[in-house]
Structures are given as structure tokens and as C-alpha cells.
N, C-alpha and C positions, 0 to 999 in steps of 0.2 A: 859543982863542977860541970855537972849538964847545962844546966842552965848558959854558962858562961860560952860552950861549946854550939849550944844552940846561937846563942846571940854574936858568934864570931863568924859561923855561917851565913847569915843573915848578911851580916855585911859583908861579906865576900861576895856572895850571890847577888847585892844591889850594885858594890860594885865593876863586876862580870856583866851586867846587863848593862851600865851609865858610858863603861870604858868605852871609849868612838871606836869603831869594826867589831865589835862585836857582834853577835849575829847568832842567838839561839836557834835550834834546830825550828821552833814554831815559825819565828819571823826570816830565817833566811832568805827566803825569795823574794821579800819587802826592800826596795828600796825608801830608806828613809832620808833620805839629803835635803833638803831644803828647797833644792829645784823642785822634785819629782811628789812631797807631801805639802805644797804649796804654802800659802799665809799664814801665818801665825791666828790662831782664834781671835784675837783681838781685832785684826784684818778686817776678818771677814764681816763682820757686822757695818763697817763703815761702806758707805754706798758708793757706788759705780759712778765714776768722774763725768759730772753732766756736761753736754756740749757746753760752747758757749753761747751764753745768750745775750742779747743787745742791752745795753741799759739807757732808759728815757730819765728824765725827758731826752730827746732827742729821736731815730729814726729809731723801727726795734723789728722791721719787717719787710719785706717787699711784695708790693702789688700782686706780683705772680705766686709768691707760697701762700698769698690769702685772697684766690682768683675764684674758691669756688665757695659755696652757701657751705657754711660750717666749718669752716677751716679753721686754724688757730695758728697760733705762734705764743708759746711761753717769752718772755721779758724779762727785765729787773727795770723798778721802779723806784727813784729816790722819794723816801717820802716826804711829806710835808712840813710834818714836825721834827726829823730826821733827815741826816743825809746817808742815812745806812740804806741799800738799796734792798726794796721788795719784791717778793715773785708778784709776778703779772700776768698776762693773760689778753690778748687781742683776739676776738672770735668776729669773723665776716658772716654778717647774718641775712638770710634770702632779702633779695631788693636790694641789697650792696652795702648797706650800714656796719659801720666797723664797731666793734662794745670792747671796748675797754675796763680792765677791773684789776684791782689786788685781787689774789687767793688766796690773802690772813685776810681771815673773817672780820668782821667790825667788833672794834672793844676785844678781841680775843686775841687766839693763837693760834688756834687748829689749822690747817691749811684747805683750803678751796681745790674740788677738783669738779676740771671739764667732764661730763660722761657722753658718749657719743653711743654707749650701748645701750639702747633701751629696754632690753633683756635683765640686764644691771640697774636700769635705775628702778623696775619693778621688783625684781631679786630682793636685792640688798637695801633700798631707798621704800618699797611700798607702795610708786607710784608709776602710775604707766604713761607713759607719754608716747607724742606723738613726733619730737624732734630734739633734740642731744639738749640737756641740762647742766645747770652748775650747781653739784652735792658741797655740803658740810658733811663731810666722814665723820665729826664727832656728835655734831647734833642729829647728825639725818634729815637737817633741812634740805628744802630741793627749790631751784629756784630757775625760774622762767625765763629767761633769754629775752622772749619777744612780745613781755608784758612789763608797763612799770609800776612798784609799789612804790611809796612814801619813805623819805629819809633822808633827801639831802638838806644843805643846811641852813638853805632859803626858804624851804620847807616844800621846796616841788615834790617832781616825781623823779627816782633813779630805775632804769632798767635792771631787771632780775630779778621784779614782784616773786615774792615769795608762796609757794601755793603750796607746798606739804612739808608739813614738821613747824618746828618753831627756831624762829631767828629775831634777832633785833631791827632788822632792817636788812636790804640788797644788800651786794658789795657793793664796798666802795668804788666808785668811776675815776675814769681817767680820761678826759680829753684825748680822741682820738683825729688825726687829718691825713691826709693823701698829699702830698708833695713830688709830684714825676710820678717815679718810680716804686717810691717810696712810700712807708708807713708810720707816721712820726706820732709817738704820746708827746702829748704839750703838755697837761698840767692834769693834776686830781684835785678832786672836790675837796 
């Protein structure tokens, strides 16, 4: 008979706590609504709505947001084999030259990131440079902006010679041109 008393309590008191207005003397001064205890847990894991970004081929930048040595502008890039479009990456490098690239690594998945802190790319990468670099966050490759290694498929050179960690090759390139005002990807390697 305890037992039964016990366990009729129980759900009373889960019920008492589920009924809507209710409000134990612990949490009364909590409001709980929806507005005021925000996004559901599942929410919040999903990431913050990125601008929009231009997709090439075609223009994906202008002259003036990449007027100074190291600028950037992220992209979406159709690829090659694919018309599903990829991040991208236009960086304006001292002497005026634009570098265009995917940020999926070659053969992979990981994603490419510009680093402009070289605080960072010593830190976290191992290597000290002397001007902003593009990391593989999974490999911890670090790769040269203003050197090229071996790997396109002529068998030249691509810009982004690889100088600490291990990689298969640069990223992959993207034809970059100037048009007016404009910054237009033409095509990838």
C-alpha cells in the first residue's frame, strides 16, 4: 500500500511541475516561454546564417573590397565535375595579383581556412610566418600564398606551395580576371 502511495505521489508531483503555470517556489522568478529561454537545443548547434556570397563562374567581388594586399572575399564556386557549388576564396596579393582557390582541400573534405593571424598560424599550425597563410585545420598543412608548388594537371606549378605539414598538393585554382569594376572567377583547373 506504501509503495502504491508512494508511486501516486510521484506522479502528482511530475504532473504539478509539466502543468503550463505552474511555478515551484525554486523557479518562480524564471521565466520559461519560449521567447525569453530561446531555441530549442537542437537550434542552437546549427550555425549563424552566412551573408550572401556571389557564385562563379561569373563576377564574386569588387575592385574596391579587394583594393588592399591581403584582402579576401569568400565565393561559391560550381565545380568542375559538379554543378553543386563550392566555397571559395579570392585573396589580393602584394603587386596586385588576385589567387583564387577552393577551401575543400584536394581529394578531401576538410575545409580551407585563410589565416591573417600569424600569432595563429604559429600557435595552432607550428609555423611562423611572415604574411597571412592558407591552413588545412585537419591536416595542419600551411600553405604559401606567394610560392608555387607542383600539382596542376599539365603538370606545372599552382600557387600555395606547401611549406609545413603534409598535403597532396596546393589547392585547387580558379581563374581569376578584373572586368571594370569587377572581380570575375572564369574557370578551375
Amino acid at each position: 500500500m506504501i509503495g502504491v502511495a508512494a508511486g501516486i505521489g510521484v506522479v502528482l508531483l511530475a504532473a504539478m511541475i509539466l502543468l503550463p503555470g505552474h511555478h515551484s517556489p525554486a523557479n518562480a522568478d524564471l521565466d520559461l516561454s519560449p521567447a525569453a529561454v530561446g531555441p530549442a537545443p537542437s537550434d542552437t548547434t546549427k550555425s549563424k546564417p552566412a551573408e550572401k556570397l556571389m557564385v562563379g563562374p561569373g563576377p564574386v567581388a569588387t575592385t574596391a573590397e579587394l583594393a588592399q594586399p591581403w584582402s579576401e572575399r569568400e565565393f561559391l564556386f560550381r565545380g568542375p565535375l559538379s554543378a553543386e557549388p563550392v566555397p571559395a576564396m579570392v585573396v589580393r596579393l602584394p603587386g596586385g595579383a588576385l589567387w583564387g582557390f577552393f577551401l575543400r582541400e584536394p581529394f578531401g573534405q576538410c575545409e580551407l581556412k585563410y589565416v591573417t593571424d600569424l600569432q595563429e598560424l604559429a600557435d595552432d599550425y607550428g609555423y611562423h610566418a611572415a604574411h597571412p597563410m592558407v591552413v588545412n585545420p585537419c591536416t595542419h598543412a600551411v600553405y604559401d600564398l606567394m610560392r608555387y608548388g607542383g600539382g596542376a594537371p599539365d603538370g606545372g606549378l599552382v600557387r600555395g606551395d606547401i611549406v609545413h605539414g603534409a598535403g597532396v598538393r596546393p589547392p585547387l585554382a580558379i581563374e581569376m580576371r578584373t572586368d571594370g569594376k569587377e572581380i570575375v572567377a572564369v574557370r578551375s583547373e
